[in-house]
C-alpha positions as CSV (number, residue, x, y, z in Angstrom):
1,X,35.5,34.5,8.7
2,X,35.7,33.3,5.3
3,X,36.5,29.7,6.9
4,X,33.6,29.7,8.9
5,X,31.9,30.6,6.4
6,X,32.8,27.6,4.2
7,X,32.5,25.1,7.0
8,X,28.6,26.3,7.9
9,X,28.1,25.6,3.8
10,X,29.5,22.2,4.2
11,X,27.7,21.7,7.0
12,X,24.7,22.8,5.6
13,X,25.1,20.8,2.3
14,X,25.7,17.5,4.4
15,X,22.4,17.9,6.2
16,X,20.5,18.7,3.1
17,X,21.8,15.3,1.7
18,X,21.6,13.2,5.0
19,X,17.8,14.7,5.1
20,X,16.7,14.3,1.2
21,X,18.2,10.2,1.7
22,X,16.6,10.0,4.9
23,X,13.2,11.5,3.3
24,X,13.5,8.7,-0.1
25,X,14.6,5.7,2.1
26,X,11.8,6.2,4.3
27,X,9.7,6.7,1.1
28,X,10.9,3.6,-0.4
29,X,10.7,1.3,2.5
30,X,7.2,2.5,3.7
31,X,5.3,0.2,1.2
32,X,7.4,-2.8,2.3
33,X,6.8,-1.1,6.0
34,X,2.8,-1.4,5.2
35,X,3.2,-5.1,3.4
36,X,4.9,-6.9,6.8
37,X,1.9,-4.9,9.0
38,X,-1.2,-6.0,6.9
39,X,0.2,-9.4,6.9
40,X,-0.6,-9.5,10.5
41,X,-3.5,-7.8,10.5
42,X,-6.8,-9.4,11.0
43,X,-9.6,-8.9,8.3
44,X,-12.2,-7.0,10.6
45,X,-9.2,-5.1,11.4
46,X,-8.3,-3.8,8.2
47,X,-11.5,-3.0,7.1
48,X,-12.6,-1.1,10.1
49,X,-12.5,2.7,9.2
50,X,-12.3,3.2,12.7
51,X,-9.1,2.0,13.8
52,X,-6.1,3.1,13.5
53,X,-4.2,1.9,10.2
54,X,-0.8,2.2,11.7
55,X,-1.3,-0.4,14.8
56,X,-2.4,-3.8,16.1
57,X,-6.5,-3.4,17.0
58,X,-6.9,-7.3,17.2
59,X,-3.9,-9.8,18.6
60,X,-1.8,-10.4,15.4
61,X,-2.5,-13.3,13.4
62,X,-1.1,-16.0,10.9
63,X,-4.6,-16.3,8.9
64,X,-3.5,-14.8,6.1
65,X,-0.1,-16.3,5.4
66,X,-2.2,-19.7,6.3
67,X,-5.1,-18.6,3.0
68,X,-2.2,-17.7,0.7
69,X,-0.3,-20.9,1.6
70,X,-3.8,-23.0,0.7
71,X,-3.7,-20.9,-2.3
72,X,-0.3,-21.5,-3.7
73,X,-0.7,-25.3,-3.0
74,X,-4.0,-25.7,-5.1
75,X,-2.6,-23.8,-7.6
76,X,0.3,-25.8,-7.8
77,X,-1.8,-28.6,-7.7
78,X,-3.9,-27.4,-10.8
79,X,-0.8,-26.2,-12.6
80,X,0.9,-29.5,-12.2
81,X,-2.5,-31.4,-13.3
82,X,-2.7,-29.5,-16.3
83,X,1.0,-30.4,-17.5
84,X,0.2,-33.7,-17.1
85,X,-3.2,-33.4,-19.5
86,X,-0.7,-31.9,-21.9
87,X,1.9,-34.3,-21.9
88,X,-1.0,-36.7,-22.0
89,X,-2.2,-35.4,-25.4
90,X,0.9,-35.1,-26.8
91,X,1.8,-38.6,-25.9
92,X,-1.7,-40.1,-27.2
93,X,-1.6,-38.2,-30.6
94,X,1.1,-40.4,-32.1
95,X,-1.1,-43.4,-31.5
């Protein structure tokens, strides 16, 4: 009795762990879940209040990842003019 006893504990202590990491890796991965899905998503479809947040409304698209690559090469752009104007000034002040 006293073994079963012990082995329904351990039994029941194992679940209680498996389901407490199973609850904070699913809360931990959701925002990185949410992340890859918006990506996707198209405008009209994330800003519809009618559809469903968790699925695909409109085909998937790359228009996103398309803006943010524009984005990240004029910045780059500007960041890389602006070091130039600097090393400019510091260059032209000795003369």
């Amino acid at each position: 009795m006293l073994q079963t006893l012990a082995r329904a504990r351990r039994i029941g202590g194992q679940t209680g762990h498996a389901a407490l990491l199973v609850f904070f890796v699913t809360f931990l991965a959701f925002p990185f879940y949410w992340m890859l899905l918006t990506t996707f998503k198209t405008t009209q479809d994330l800003h519809n209040t009618a559809n469903d947040p968790y699925l695909f409304n409109d085909p998937p698209t790359l228009h996103h990842l398309q803006v943010l690559q524009r984005f990240l090469s004029l910045r780059l752009d500007v960041d890389n003019h602006l070091q130039w104007h600097k090393s400019a000034e510091v260059l032209f002040e000795e003369f």
